[in-house]
N, CA, C and O of each residue as an XYZ file, in Angstrom:
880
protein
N      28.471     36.253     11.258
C      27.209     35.656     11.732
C      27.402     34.177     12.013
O      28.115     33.478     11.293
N      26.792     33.740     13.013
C      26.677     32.332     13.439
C      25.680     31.331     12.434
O      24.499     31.379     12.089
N      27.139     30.160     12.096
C      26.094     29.675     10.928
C      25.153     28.574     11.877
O      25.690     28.130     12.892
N      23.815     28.160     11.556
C      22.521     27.654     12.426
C      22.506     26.350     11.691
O      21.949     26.352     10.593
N      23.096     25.112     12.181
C      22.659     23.849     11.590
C      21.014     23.543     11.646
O      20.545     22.910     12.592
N      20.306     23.967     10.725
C      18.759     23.785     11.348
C      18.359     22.105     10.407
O      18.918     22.000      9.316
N      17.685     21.225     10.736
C      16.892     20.698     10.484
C      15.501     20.367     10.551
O      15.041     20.749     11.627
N      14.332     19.598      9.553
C      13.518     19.713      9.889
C      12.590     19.061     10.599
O      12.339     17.885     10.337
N      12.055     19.623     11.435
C      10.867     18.847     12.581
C       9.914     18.052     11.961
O       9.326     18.563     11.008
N       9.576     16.726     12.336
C       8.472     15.584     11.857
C       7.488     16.379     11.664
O       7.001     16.144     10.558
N       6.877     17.330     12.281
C       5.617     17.583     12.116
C       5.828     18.753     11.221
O       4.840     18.801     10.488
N       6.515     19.559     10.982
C       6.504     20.407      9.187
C       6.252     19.567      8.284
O       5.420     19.718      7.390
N       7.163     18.347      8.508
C       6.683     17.103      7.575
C       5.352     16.643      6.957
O       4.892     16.752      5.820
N       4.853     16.047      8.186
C       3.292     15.503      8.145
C       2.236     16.808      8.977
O       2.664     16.785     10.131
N       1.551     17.460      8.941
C       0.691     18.651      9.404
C      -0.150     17.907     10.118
O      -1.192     17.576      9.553
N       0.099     17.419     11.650
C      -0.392     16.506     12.257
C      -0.078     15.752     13.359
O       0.705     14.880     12.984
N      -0.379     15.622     14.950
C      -0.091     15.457     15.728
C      -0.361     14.214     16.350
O      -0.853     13.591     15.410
N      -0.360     13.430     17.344
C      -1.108     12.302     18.395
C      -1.890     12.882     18.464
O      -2.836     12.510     17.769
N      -2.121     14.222     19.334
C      -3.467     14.777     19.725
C      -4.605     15.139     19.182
O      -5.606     15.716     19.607
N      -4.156     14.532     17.774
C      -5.520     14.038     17.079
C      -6.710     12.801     17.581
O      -7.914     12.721     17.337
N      -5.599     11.720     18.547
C      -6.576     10.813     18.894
C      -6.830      9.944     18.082
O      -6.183      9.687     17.067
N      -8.227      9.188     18.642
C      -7.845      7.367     17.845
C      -8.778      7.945     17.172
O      -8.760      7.045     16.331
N      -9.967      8.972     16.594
C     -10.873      9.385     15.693
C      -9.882     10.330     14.593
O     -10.412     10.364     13.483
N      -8.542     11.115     14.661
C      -8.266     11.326     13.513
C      -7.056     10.292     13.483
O      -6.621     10.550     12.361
N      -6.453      9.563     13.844
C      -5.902      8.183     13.350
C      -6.825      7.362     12.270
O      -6.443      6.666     11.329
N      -7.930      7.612     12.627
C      -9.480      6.696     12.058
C      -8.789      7.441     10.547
O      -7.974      6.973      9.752
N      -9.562      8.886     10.567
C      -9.247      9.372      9.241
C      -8.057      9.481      8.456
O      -8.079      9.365      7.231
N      -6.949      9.716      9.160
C      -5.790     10.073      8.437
C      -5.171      8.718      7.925
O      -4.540      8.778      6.869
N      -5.310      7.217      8.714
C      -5.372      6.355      8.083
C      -6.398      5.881      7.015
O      -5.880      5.090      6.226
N      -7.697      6.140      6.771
C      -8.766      5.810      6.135
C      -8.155      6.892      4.729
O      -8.705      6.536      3.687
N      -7.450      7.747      4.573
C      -7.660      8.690      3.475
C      -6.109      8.214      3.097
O      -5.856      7.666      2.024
N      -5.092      8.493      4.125
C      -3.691      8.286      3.843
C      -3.479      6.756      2.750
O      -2.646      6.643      1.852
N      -4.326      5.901      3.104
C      -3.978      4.682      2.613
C      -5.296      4.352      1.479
O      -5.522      3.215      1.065
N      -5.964      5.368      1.145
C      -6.849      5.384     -0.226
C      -6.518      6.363     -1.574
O      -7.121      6.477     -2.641
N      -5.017      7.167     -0.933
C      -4.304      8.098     -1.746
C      -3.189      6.464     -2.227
O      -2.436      5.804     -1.511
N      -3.432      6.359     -3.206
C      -2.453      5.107     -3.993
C      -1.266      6.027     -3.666
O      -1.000      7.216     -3.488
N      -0.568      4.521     -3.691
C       1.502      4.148     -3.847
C       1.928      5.296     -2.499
O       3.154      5.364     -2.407
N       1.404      5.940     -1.750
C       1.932      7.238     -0.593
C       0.824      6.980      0.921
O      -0.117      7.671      1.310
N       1.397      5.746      1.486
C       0.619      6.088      2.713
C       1.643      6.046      3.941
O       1.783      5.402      4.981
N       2.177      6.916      3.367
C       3.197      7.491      4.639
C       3.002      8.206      5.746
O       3.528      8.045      6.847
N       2.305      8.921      5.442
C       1.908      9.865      6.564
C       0.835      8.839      7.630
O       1.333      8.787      8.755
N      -0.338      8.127      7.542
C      -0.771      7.010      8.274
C       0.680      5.996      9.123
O       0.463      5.776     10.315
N       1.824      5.519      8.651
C       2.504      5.317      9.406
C       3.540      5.822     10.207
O       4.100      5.311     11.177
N       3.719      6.949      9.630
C       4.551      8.252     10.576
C       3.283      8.462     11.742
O       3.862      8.567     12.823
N       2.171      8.538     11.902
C       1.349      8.963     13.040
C       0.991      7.956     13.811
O       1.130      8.130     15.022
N       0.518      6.830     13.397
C       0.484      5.500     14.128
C       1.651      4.982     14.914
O       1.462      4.248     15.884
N       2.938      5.365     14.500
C       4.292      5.337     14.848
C       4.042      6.062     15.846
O       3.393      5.394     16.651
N       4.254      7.257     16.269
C       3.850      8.307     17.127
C       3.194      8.153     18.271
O       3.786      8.097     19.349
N       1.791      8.062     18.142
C       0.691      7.564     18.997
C       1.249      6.641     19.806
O       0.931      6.700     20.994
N       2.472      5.280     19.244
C       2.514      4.681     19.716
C       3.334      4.465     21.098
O       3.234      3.718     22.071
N       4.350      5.691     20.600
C       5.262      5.927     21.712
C       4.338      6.497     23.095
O       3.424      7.318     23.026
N       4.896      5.757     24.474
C       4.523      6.519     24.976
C       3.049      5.165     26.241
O       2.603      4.029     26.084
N       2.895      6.163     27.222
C       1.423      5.111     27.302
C       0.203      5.590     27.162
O      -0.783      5.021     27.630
N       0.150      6.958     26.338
C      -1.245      7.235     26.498
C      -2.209      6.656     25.476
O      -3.419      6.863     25.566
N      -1.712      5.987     24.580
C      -2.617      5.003     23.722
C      -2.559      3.691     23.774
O      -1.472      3.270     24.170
N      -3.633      2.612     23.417
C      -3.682      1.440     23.922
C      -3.075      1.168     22.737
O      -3.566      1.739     21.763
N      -2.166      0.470     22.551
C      -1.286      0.073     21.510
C      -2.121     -1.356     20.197
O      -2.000     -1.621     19.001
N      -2.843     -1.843     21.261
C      -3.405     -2.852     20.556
C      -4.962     -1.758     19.438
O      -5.458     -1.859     18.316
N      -5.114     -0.994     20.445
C      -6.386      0.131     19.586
C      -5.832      0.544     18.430
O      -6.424      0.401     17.360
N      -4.746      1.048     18.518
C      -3.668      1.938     17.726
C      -3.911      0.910     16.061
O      -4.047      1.329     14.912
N      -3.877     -0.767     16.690
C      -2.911     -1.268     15.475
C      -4.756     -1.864     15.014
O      -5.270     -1.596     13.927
N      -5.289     -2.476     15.854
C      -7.134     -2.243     15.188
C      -7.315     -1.292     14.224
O      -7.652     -1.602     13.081
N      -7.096      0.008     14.624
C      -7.972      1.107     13.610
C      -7.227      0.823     12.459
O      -7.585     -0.077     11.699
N      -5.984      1.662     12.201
C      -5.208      1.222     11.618
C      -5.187      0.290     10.228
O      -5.142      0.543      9.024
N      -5.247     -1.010     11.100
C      -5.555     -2.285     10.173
C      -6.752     -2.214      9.606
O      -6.765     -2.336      8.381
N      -7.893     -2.032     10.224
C      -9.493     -2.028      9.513
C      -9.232     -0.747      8.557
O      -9.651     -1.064      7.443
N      -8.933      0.010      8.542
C      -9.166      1.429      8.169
C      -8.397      1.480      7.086
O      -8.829      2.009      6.062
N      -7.072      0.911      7.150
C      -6.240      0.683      5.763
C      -6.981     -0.310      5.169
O      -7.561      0.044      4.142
N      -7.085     -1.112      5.413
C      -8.208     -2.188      4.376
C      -9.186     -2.100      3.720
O      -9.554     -2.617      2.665
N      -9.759     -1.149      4.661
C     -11.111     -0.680      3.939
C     -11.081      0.087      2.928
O     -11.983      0.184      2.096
N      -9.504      0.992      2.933
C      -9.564      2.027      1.876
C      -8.797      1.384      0.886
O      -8.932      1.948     -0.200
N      -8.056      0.430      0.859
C      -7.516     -0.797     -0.408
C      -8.395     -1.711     -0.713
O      -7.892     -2.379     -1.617
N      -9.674     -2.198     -0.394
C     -10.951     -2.946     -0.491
C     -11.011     -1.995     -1.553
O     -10.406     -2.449     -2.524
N     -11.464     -0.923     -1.764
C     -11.807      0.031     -2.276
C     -11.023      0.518     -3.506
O     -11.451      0.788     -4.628
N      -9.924      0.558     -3.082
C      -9.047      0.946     -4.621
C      -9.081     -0.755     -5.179
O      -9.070     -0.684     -6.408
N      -9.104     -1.629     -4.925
C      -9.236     -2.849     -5.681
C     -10.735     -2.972     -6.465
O     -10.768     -3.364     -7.631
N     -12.039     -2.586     -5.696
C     -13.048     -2.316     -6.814
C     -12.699     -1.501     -7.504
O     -13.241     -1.767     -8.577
N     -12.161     -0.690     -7.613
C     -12.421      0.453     -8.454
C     -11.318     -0.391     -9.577
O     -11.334     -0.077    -10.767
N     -10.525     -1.310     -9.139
C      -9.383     -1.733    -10.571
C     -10.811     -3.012    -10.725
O     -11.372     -3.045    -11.820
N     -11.113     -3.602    -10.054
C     -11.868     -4.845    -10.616
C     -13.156     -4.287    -11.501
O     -13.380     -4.807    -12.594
N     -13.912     -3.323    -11.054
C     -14.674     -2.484    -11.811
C     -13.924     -1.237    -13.364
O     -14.474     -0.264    -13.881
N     -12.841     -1.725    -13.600
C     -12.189     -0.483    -14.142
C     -11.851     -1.673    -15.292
O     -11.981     -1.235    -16.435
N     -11.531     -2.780    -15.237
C     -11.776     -3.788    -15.805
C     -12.680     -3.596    -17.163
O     -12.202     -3.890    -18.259
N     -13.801     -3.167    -17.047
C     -14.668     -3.091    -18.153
C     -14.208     -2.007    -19.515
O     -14.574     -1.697    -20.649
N     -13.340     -1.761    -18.682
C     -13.240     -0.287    -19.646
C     -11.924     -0.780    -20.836
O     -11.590     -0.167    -21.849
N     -11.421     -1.940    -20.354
C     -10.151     -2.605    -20.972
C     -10.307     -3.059    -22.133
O     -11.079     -4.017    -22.170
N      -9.673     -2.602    -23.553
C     -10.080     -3.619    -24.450
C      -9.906     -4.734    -24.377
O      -9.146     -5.102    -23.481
N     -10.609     -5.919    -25.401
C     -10.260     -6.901    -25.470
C      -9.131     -7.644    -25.697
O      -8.955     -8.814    -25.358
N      -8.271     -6.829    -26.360
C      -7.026     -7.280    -26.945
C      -6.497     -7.299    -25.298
O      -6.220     -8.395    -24.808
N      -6.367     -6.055    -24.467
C      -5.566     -6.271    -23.412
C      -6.266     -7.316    -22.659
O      -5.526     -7.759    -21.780
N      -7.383     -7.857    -22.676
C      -7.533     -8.432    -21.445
C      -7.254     -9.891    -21.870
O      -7.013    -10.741    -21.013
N      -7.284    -10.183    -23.171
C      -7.056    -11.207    -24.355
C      -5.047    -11.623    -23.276
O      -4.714    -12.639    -22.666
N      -4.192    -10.207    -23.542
C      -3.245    -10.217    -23.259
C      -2.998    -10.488    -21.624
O      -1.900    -10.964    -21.337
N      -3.590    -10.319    -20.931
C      -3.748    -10.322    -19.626
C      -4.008    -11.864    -18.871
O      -3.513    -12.211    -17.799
N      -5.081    -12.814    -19.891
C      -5.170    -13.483    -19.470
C      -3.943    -14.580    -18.456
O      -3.935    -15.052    -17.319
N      -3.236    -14.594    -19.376
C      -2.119    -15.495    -18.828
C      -1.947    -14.883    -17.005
O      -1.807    -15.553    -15.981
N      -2.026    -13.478    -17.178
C      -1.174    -13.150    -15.340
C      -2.586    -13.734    -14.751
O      -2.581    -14.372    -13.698
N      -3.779    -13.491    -15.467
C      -5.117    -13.332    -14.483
C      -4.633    -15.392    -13.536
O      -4.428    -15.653    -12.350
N      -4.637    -16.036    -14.387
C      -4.759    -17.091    -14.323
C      -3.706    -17.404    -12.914
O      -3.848    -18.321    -12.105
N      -2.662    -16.366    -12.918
C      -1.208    -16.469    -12.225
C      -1.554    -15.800    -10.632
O      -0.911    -16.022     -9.606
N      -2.642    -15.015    -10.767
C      -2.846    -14.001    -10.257
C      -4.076    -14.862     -8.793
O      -4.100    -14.649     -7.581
N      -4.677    -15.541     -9.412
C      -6.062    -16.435     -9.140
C      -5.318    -17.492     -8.539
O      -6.021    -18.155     -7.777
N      -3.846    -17.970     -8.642
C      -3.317    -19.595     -7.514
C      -2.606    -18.354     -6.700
O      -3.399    -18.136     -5.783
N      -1.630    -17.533     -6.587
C      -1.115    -17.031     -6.002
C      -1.439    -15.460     -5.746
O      -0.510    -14.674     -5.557
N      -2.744    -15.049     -5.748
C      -3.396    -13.672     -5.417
C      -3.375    -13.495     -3.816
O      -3.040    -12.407     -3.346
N      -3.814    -14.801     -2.801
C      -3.688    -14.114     -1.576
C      -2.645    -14.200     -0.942
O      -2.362    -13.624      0.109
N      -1.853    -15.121     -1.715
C       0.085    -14.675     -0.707
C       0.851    -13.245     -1.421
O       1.904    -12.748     -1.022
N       0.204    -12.868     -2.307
C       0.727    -11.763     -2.351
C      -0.138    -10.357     -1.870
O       0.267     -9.390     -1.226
N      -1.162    -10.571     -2.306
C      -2.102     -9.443     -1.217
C      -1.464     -9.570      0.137
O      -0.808     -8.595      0.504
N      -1.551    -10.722      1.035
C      -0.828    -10.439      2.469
C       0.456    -10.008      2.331
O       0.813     -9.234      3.220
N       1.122    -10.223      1.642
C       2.475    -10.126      1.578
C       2.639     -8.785      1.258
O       3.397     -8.408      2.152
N       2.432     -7.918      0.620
C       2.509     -6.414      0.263
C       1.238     -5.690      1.296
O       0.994     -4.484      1.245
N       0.635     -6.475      2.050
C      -0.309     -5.469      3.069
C       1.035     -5.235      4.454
O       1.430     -4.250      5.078
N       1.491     -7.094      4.466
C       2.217     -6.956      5.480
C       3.688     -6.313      5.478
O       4.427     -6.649      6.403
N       4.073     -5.604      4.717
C       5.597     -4.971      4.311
C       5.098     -3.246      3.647
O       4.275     -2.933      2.787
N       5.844     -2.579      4.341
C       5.983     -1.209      3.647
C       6.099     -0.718      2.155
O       6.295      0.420      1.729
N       5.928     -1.862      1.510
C       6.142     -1.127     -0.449
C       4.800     -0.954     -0.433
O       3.849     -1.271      0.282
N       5.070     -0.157     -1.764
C       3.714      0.304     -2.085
C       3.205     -1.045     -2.851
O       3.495     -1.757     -3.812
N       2.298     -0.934     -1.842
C       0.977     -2.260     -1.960
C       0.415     -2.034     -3.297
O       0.466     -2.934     -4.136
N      -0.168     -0.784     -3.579
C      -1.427     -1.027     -4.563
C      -0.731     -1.180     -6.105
O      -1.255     -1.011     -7.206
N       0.998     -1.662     -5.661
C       1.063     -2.279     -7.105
C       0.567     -3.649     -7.111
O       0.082     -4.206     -8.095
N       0.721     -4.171     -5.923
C      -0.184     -5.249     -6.802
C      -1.641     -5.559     -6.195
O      -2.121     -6.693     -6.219
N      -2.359     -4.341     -5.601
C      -3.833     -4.868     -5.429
C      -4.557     -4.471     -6.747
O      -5.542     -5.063     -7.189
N      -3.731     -3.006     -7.530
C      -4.464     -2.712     -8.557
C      -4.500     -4.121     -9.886
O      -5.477     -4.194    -10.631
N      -3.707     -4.806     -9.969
C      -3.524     -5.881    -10.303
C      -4.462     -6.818    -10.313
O      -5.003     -7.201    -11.350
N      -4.761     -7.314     -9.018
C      -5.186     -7.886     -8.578
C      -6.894     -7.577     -8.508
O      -7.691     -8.405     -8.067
N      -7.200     -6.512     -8.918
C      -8.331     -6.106     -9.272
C      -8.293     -6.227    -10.638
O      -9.270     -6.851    -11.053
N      -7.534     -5.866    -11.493
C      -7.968     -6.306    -12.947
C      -8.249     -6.947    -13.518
O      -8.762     -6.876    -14.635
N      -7.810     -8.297    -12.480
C      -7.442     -9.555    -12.477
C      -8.444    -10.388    -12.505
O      -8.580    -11.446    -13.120
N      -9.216     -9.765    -11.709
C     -10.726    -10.107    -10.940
C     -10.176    -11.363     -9.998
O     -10.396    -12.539    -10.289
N      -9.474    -10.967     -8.898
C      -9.266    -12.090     -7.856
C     -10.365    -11.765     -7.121
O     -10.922    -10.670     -7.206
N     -10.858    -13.024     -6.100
C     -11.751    -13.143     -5.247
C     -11.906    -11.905     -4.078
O     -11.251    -11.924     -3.036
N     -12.751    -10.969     -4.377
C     -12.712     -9.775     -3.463
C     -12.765    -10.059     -1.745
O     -12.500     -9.293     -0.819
N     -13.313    -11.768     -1.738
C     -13.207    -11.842      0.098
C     -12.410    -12.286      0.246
O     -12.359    -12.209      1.474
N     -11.393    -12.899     -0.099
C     -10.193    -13.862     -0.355
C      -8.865    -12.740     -0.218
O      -7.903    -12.813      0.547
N      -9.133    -11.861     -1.077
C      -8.476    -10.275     -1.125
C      -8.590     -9.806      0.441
O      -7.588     -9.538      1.104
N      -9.586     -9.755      0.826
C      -9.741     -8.636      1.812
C      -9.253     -9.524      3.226
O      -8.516     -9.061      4.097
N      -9.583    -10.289      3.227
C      -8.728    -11.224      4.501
C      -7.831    -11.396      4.786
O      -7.478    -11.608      5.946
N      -6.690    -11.342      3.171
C      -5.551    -11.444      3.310
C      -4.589    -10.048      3.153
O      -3.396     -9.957      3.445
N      -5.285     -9.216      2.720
C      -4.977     -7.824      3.234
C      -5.182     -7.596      5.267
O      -4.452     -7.309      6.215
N      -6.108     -7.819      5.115
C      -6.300     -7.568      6.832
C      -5.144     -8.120      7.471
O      -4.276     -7.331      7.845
N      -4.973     -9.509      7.679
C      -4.130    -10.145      8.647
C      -3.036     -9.843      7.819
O      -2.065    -10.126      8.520
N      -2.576     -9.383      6.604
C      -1.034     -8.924      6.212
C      -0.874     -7.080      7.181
O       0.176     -6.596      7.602
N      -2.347     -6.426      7.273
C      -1.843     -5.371      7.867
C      -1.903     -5.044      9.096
O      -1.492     -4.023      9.648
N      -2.645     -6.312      9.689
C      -2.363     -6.379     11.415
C      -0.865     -6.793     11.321
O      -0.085     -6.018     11.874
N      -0.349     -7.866     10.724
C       1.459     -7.813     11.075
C       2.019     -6.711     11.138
O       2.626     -6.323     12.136
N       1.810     -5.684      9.457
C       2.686     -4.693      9.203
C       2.216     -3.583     10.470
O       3.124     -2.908     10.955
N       1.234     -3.453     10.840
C       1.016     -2.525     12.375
C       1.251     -2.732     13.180
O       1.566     -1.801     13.922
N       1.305     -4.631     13.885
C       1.818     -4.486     15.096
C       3.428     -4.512     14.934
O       4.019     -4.403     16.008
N       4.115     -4.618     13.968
C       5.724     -4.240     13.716
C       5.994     -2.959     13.868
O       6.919     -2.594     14.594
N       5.365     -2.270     13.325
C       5.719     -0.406     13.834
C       5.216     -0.344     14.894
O       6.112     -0.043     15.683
N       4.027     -0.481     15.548
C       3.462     -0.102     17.090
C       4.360     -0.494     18.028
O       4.759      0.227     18.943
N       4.774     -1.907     17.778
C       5.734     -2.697     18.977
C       7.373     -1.909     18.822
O       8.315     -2.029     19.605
N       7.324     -1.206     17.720
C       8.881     -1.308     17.282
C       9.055      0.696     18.170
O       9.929      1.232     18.852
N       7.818      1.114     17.671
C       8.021      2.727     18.226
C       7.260      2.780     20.038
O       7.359      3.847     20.643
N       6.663      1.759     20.626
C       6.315      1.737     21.889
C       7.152      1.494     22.835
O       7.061      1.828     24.016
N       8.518      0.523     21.977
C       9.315     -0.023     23.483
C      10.530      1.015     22.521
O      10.641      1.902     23.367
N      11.623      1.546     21.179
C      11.895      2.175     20.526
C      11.631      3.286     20.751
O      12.628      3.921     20.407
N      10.958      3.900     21.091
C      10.404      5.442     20.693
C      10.532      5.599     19.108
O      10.401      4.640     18.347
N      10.804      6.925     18.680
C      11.014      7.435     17.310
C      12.565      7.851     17.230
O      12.975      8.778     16.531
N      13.315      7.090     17.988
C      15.102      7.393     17.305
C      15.131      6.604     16.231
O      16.092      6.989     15.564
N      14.505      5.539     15.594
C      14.711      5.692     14.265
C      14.451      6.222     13.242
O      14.908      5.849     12.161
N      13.509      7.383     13.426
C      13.430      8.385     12.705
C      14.497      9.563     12.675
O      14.550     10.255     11.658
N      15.359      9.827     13.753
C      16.055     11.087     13.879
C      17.300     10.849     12.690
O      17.575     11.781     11.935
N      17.921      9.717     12.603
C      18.978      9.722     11.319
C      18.474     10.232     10.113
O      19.198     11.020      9.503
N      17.129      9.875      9.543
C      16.614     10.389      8.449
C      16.480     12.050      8.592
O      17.044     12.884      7.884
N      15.575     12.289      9.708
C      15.308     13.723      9.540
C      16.642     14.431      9.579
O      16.755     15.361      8.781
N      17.492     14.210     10.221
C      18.736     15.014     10.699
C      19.122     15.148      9.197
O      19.758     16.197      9.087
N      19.016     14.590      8.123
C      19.531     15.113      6.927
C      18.657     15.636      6.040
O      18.787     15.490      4.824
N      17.430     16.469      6.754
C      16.677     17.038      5.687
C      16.468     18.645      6.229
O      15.928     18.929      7.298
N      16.893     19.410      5.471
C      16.593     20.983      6.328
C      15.470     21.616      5.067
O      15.388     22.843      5.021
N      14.619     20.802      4.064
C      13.712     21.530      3.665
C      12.504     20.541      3.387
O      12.717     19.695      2.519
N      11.527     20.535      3.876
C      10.254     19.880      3.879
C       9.850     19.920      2.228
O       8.845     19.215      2.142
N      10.092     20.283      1.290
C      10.026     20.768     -0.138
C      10.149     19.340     -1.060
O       9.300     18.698     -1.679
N      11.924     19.111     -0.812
C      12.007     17.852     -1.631
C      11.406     16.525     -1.331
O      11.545     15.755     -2.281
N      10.670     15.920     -0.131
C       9.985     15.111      0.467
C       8.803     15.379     -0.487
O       8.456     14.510     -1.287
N       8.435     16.090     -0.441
C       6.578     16.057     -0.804
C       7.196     15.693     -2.437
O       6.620     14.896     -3.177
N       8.293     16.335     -2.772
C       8.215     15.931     -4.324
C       8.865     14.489     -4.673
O       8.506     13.930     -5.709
N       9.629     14.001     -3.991
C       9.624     12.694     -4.009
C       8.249     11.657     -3.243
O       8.266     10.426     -3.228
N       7.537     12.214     -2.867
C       6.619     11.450     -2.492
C       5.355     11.698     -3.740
O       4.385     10.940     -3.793
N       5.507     12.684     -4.560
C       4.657     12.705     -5.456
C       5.328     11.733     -6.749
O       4.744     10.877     -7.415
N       6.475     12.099     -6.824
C       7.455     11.451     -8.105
C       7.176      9.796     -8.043
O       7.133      9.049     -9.021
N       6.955      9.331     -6.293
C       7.329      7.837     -6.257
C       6.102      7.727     -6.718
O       6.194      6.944     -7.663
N       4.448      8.224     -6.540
C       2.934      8.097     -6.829
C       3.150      7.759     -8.336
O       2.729      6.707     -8.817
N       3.902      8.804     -9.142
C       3.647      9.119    -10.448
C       4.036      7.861    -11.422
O       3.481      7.253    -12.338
N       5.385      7.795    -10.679
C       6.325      6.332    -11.351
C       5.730      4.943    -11.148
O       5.969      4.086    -11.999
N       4.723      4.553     -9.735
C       4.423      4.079     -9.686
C       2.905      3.211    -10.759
O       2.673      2.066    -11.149
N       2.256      4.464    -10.855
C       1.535      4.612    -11.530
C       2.008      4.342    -13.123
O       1.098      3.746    -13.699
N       3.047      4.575    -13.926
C       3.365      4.082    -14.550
C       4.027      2.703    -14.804
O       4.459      2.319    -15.891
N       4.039      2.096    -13.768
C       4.553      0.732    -13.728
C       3.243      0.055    -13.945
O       3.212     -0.973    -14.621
N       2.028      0.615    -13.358
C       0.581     -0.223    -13.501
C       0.446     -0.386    -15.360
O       0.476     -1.136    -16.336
N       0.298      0.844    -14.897
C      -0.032      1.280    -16.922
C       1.142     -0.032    -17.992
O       0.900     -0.684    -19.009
N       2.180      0.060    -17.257
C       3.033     -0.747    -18.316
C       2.863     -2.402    -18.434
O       3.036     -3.135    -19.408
N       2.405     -2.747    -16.896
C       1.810     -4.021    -16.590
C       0.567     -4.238    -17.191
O       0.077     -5.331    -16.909
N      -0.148     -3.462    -18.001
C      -1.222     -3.587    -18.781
C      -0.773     -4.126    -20.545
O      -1.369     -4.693    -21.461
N       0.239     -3.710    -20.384
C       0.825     -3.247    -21.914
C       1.834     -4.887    -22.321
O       2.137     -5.219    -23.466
N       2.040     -5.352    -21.571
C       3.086     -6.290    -21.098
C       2.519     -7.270    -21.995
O       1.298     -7.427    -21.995
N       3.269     -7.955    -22.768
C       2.835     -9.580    -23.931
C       3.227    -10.682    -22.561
O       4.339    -11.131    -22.281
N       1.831    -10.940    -21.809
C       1.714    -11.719    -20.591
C       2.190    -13.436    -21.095
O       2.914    -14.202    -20.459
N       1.482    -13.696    -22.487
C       1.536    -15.008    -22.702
C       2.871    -15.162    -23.010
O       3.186    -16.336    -22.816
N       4.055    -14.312    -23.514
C       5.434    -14.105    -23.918
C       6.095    -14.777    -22.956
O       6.687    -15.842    -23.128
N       5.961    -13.865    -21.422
C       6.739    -13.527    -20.784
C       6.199    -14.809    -19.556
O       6.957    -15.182    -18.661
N       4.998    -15.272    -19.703
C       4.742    -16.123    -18.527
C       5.097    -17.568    -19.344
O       5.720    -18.523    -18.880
N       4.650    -17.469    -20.385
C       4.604    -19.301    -21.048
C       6.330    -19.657    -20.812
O       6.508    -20.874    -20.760
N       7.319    -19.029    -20.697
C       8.483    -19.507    -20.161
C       8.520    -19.611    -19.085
O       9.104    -20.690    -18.991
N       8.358    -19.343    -18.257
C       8.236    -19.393    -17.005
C       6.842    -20.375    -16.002
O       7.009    -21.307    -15.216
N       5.863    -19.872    -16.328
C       4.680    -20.830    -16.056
C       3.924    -21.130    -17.597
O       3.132    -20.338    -18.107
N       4.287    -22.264    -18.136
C       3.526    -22.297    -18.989
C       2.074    -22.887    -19.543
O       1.523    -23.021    -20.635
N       1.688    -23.242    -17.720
C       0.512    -23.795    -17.391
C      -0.952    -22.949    -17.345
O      -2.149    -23.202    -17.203
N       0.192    -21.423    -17.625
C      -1.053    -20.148    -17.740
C      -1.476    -20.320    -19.122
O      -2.661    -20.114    -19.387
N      -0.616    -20.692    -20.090
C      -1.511    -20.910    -21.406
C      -2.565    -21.760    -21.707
O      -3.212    -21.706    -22.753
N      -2.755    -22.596    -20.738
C      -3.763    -23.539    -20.921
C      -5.058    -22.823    -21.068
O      -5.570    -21.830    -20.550
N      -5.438    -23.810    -22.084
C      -7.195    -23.251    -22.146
C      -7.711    -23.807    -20.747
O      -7.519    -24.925    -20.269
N      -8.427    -22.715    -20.208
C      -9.339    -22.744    -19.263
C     -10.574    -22.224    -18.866
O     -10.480    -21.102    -18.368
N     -11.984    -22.802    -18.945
C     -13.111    -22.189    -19.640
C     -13.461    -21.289    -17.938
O     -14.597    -20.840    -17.791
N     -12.568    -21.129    -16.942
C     -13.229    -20.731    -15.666
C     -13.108    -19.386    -15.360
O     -13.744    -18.651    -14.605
N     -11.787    -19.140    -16.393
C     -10.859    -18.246    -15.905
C     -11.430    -16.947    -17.263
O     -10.840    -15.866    -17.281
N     -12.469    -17.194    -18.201
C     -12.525    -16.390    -19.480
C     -13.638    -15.587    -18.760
O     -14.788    -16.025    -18.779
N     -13.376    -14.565    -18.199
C     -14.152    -13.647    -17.780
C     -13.859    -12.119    -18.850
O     -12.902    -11.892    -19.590
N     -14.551    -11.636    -18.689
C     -15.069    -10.133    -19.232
C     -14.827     -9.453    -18.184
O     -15.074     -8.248    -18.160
């Protein structure tokens, strides 16, 4: 018998086409990027769409950008509101990052909107933190208009051959979904451990200007 080099097709991958249009781009970005640490599938399709001229490339990287923001606006209340539930001891312990978190919260919100890691390690943060939620959301936006118009521009004049090296070494759609659940899970434990963390330990060497008493920063 003839042995069949098969690999697998993008779309076994993601269950999902262009010909969804800029209304399920709307959704699959609005949900893809409110599922914490996994919004892969939102840039595998935006990628897509982009090739090509039947989408306006600048529309592409609009929705996109509003639509991911809106759904990390969102996982950041839910950490700034989740806040209450913290004992005192941790937030006692916390203080030091909050303080760290409050001079340098919107270069790193842009900075993880505008780059492919998983962001909501540090928006969940940054919600616990209680950083400025409009201050947050601005600098998420213009970090994820960069990170969109870098894939739109990169797969419009590019196509998707930089996707074919990856796929060409995957012939089962199986281990993907479980590394994409494994990276959620681990991730998620890095939050949890950043809770746990002796902040005043580990920052007073380093910034030890977070120990200062500061009557602005003693929030509940």
């Amino acid at each position: 018998m003839q042995n069949i080099d098969r690999h697998v097709d993008l779309w076994e991958l993601f269950p999902f086409t262009p010909e969804v249009g800029y209304l399920g781009l709307t959704i699959v970005s609005f949900f893809g990027s409110l599922i914490p640490f996994v919004p892969i599938p939102s840039f595998v399709l935006v990628a897509t769409m982009a090739v090509g001229e039947q989408f306006d490339i600048h529309v592409l990287v609009l929705i996109a950008a509003i639509t991911s923001t809106a759904a990390k606006q969102i996982i950041f209340y839910v950490s700034y509101g989740g806040r209450k539930i913290i004992s005192e001891k941790t937030k006692k312990r916390m203080m030091p990052f909050q303080k760290l978190v409050k001079r340098y919260g919107g270069s790193a919100a842009f900075v993880a909107a505008a780059t492919p890691i998983p962001d909501d390690l540090v928006y969940i943060p940054l919600g616990l933190a209680k950083y400025n939620p409009k201050r947050f959301f601005v600098a998420t936006l213009l970090g994820k208009f960069v990170l969109y118009y870098v894939i739109v521009l990169i797969s419009h004049y590019m196509g998707l051959s930089l996707l074919e090296p990856v796929l060409q070494g995957i012939d089962d759609p199986l281990p993907v979904y479980i590394g994409i659940i494994a990276l959620g899970a681990a991730m998620t434990i890095v939050v949890i451990l950043l809770l746990r963390l002796n902040w005043e330990r580990i920052l007073g060497r380093i910034a030890p200007w977070t120990l200062e008493d500061d009557d602005n920063n003693n929030q509940n």
